[in-house]
N, C-alpha and C positions, 0 to 999 in steps of 0.2 A: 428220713426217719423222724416221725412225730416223736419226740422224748416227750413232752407234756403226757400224751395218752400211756407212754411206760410209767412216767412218775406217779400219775394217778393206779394204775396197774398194782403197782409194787405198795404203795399206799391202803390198796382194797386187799390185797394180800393179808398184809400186817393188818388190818381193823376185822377179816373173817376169822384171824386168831386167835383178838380180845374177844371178840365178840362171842364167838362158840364155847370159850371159856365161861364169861361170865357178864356179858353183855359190855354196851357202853364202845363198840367200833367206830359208832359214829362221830367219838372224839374225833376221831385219826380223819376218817373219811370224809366229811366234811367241810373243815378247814385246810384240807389238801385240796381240795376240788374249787372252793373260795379265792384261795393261793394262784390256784395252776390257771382256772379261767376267771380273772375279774372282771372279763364282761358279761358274765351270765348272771341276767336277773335271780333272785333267791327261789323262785318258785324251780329253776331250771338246776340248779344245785341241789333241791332236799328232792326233785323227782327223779333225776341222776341218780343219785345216792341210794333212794330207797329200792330203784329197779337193780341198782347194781347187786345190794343189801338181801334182798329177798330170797335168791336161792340159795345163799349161801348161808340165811339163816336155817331154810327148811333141809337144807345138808347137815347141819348139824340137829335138829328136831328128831329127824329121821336115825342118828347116829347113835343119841340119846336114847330114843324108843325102844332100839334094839336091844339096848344095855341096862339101860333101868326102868323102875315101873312107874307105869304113868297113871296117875290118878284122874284120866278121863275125866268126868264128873266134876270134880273142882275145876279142872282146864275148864268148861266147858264154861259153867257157872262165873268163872275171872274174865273168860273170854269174851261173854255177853256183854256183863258191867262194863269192861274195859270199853268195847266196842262204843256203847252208849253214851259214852262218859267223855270220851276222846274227840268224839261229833262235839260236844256240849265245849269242854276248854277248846276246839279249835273257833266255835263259835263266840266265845268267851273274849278271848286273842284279841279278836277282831274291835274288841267296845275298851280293850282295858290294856294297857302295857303290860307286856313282859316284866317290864321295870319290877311292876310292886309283888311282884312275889319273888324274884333272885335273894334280894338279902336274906328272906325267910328260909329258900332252900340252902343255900350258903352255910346258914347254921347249922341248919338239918344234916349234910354233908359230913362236916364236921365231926355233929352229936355221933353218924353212924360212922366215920371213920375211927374213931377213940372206941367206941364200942368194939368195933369188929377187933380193934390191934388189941382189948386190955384182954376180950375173954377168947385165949387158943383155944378153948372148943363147942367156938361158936358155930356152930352146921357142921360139928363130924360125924353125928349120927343124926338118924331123923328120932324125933321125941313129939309125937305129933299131942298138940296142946288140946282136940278138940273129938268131940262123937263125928261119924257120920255127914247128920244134916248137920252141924255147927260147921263144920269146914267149909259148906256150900254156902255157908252164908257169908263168913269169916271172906271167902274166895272171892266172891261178890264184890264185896264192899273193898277188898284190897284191888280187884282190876275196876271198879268206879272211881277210886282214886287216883292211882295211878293210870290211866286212861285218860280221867281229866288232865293232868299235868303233860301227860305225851302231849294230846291235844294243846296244851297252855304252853309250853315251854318245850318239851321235848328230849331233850340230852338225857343221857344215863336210863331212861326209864330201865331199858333190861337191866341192869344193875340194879338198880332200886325194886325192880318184881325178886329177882333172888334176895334182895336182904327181906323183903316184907316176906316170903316164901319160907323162910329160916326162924325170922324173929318173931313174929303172930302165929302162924299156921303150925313152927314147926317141921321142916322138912330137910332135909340132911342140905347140905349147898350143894351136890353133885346131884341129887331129886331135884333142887330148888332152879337150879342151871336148866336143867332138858325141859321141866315145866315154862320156866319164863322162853324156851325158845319156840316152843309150841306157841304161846299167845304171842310173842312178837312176832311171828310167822301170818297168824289172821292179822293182825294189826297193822300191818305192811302192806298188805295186799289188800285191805278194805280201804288202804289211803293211796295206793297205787294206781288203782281206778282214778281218780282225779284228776293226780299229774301226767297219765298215759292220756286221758281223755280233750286236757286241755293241750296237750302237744307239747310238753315241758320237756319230756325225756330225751336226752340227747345222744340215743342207739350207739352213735361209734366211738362213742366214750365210756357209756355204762355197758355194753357187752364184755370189751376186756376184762372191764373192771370186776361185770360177775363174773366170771370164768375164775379170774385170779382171788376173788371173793370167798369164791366154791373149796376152792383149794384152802386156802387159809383156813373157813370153818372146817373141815373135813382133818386136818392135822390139830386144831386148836381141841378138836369133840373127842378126837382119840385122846390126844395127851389129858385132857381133863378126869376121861372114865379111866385111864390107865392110872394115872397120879391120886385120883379123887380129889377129897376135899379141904385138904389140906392144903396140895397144889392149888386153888380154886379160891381159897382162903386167901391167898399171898398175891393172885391176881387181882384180887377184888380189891383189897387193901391200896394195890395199886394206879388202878381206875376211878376208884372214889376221889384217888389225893388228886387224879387229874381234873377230875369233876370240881374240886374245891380251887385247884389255879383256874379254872376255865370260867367257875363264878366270882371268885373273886375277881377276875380284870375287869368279868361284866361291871361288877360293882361297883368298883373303887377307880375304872376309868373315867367317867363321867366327873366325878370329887376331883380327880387329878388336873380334868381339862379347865372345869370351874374353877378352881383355887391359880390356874395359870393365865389366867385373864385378866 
């Protein structure tokens, strides 16, 4: 009995539950997978990951759809940008560390975790802020940004599409939730072509893992439309605060090893 391919299993389980919730699985999944094989080169760990990841996002898209309305036209319009954008920071990556933009989101993190804890009725209804064509454009420019950052750095994006979803656009967090898993749905599978093309994905480990993925989103999508946004509220709050340990080590490790020398 392989336990590593269980551990990882139970691991993608638990991250298609944050996930389907309100983004940000790839905390859990990732550094389990880092953990359980530290011989796999990074390219074989974020290709792992995102095949595992992928239908168990479109399990919950699909979950979403049935339950709330989707504002097609915006998806579409965030999707593109995103799309465009994501190409451009993964290209980015490449000339510029990671380094010089963590402290910047760090803060950012932060700014929205104090935000989201001080106002209880941040996303419990939708209050849409814009006409029409303004949200097409609004939508645009928030998956251009976000898109470059997936592309640049990566962690939390879905998290960070539902806060930008709520806090610009307007859109309730349980709207904001089924939208970001729509875009992160294309966004996977336009960067999954890659890592399936280059031979990264390592099938008898990402198979379980989506299976058990699937699972996870599929209880995570129900409990969110059953609970709403309040539920949805209280997970985000909690993702975010992982998102700010996750950057803060980034951060303050390198200080740590310099200052021990």
């Amino acid at each position: 009995m392989d336990y590593t391919i269980l551990l990882a299993s139970l691991a993608a389980l638990l991250a298609g539950f944050i996930d389907a919730v309100v983004g940000g699985g790839g905390l859990v999944q990732v550094p389990s997978l880092f953990i359980l094989y530290p011989h796999f080169v990074v390219p074989q760990v974020i290709g792992t990951n995102r095949f595992a990841s992928f239908m168990g996002t479109s399990v919950a898209a699909y979950q979403y759809a049935k339950k709330v309305t989707m504002p097609w036209k915006v998806i579409l319009a965030t999707g593109i940008g995103a799309a465009i954008c994501s190409y451009l920071g993964a290209t980015v990556s490449s000339l510029l560390p990671a380094n010089v933009l963590k402290p910047i989101m760090l803060v950012v993190m932060i700014g929205i975790a104090a935000y989201t804890y001080k106002n209880k009725n941040f996303g419990q209804t939708d209050n849409l802020q814009f006409n029409p064509t303004q949200l097409l454009i609004y939508g645009a420019l928030v998956g251009m940004c976000l898109g470059f950052y997936n592309g640049f750095i990566g962690p939390g994006t879905g998290s960070l599409l539902v806060f930008a979803f709520v806090s610009v656009l307007g859109y309730s967090l349980l709207n904001a939730s089924g939208i970001a898993k729509v875009i992160n749905v294309v966004a996977d599978v336009s960067s999954l072509i890659f890592f399936i093309a280059g031979g990264y994905v390592q099938y008898e480990i990402a198979i379980p893992m989506m299976i058990c993925n699937m699972l996870g989103s599929y209880f995570g999508s129900r409990m969110a439309i059953l609970k709403g946004s309040v539920f949805i509220r209280m997970m985000f709050i909690g993702v975010i605060g992982l998102l700010i340990l996750r950057f803060g080590y980034d951060v303050l490790k390198p200080l740590w090893v310099t200052s021990h020398h």
